[in-house]
N, C-alpha and C positions, 0 to 999 in steps of 0.2 A: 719902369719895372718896380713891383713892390718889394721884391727881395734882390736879394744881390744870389743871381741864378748861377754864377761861377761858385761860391762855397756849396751850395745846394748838391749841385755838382760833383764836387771834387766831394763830400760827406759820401753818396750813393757811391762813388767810384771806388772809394776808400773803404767800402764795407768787407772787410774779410771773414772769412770761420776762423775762430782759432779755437786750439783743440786744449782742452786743461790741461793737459801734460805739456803744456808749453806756457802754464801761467807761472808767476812769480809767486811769494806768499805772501806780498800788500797784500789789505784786509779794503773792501770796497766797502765803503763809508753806506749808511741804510739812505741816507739823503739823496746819494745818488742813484740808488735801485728807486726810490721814490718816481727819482725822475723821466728812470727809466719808463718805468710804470705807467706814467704819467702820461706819458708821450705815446704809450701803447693803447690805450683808451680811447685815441682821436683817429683811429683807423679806421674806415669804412666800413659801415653796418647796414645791411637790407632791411629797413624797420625799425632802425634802432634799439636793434634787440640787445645790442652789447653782447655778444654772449661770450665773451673771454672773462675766463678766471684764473686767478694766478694764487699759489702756494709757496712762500718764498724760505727755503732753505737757506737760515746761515749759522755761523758757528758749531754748537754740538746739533744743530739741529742736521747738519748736514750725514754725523756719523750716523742717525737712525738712517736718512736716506739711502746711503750708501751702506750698512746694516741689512736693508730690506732688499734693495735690489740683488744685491750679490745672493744671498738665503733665498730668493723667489726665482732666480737663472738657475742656481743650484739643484732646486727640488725639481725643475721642468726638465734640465736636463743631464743625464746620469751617462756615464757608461762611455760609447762611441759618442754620443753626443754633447758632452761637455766638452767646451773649447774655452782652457784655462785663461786664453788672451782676453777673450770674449767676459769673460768671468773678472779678471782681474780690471778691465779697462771699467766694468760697473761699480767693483767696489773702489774702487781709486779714484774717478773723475768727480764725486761729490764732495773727494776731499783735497784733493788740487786746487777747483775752483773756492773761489772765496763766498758765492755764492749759488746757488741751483735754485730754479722757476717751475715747478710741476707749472704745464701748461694746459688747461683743460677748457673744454667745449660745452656751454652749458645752453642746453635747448630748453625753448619758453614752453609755458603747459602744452597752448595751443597748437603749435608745431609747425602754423603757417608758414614760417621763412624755409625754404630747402636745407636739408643738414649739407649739401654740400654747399651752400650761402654762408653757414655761420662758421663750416670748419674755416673756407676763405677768408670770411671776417680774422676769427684767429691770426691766420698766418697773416695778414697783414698787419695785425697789431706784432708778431713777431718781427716783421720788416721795423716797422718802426724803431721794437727795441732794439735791434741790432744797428740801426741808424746814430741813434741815442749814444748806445755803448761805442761805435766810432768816435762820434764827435770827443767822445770823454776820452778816448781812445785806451778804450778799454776793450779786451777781448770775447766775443759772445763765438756760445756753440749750440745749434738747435739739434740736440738726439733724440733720433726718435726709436728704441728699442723696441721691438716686438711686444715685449716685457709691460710695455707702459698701455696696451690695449685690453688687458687681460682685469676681469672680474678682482683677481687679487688685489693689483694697481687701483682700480675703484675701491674696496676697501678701505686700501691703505689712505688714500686721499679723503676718503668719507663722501664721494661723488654720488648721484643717480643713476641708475642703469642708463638711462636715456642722454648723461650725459659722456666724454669722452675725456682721457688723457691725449692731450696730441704730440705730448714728448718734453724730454725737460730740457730747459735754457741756460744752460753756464753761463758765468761770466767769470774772469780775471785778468789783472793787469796783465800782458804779455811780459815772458821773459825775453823774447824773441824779436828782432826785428820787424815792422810793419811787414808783411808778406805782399809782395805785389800782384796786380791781377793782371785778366785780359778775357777780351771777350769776343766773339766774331762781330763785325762790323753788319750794320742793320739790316746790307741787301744781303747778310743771308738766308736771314730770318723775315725776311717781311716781304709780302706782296701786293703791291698797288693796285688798286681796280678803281 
């Protein structure tokens, strides 16, 4: 075997969400968002289009994030519609986390690869990071608000119409112990032919 397939393993097994309200205030070092990054690069692409871009929030940079989102949930919704949790969990989770990943979907001129090819791509470079952030055993949260599809969100990011937010990526140290998982066993999910 070329890898030792038990840590591989037990890394996948080990992947949890963890929510920023449940990070500590260690500050996650830029070298290991690096790496994170780094590792989210080598995920699978139809044509090698790449088409993951990343926007990396940290320190004050995080208060504009969370700045923008809270003021951009505010003006959308007014009245019966405002739901202050909703509200509060936008402007507080940029600043729990130690750092925040605007996540975005960037389509090539010619537009050959399917957009739903490149979002895919995307999300497995988010598998990755959140592999990544395990190993380090650091906490990741992939949110994807409403909020982050909207003309406005392209602005703020400086994107192309054409291309996508697919939600932002937290990470931080857990204050919390490892959360353990469980999953249904394969025959419930799979069928042999």
């Amino acid at each position: 075997m070329k890898y030792n397939l038990s840590e591989i393993t037990e890394v996948i097994k080990n992947r949890r969400t963890i929510y920023p309200e449940q990070y500590s205030s260690r500050k996650i070092h830029r070298e290991i968002v690096e790496d994170v990054l780094n590792n989210a690069i080598w995920a699978p692409t139809h044509g090698k289009t790449q088409p993951w871009r990343f926007q990396v929030f940290m320190d004050d940079a995080r208060i504009e994030l969370s700045e923008f989102l809270s003021s951009l949930y505010a003006s959308k919704f007014e009245g019966e519609d405002f739901n202050e949790m909703k509200f509060n969990k936008l402007k507080n989770r940029p600043l729990q986390a130690s750092v925040a990943i605007a996540l975005i979907m960037t389509r090539e001129e010619d537009g050959v690869i399917p957009e739903m090819e490149e979002i895919e791509a995307v999300a497995c470079a988010v598998q990755n990071m959140y592999l990544t952030c395990t190993a380090y055993g650091i906490g990741g949260f992939w949110s994807s608000p409403k909020l982050g599809y909207t003309q406005e969100m392209k602005d703020f990011l400086g994107i192309a119409d054409t291309d996508k937010c697919l939600g932002i990526f937290y990470m931080g140290y857990p204050e919390i112990e490892w959360p353990k998982g469980q999953r249904k066993p394969i025959e419930y999910v799979t069928k042999w032919r």
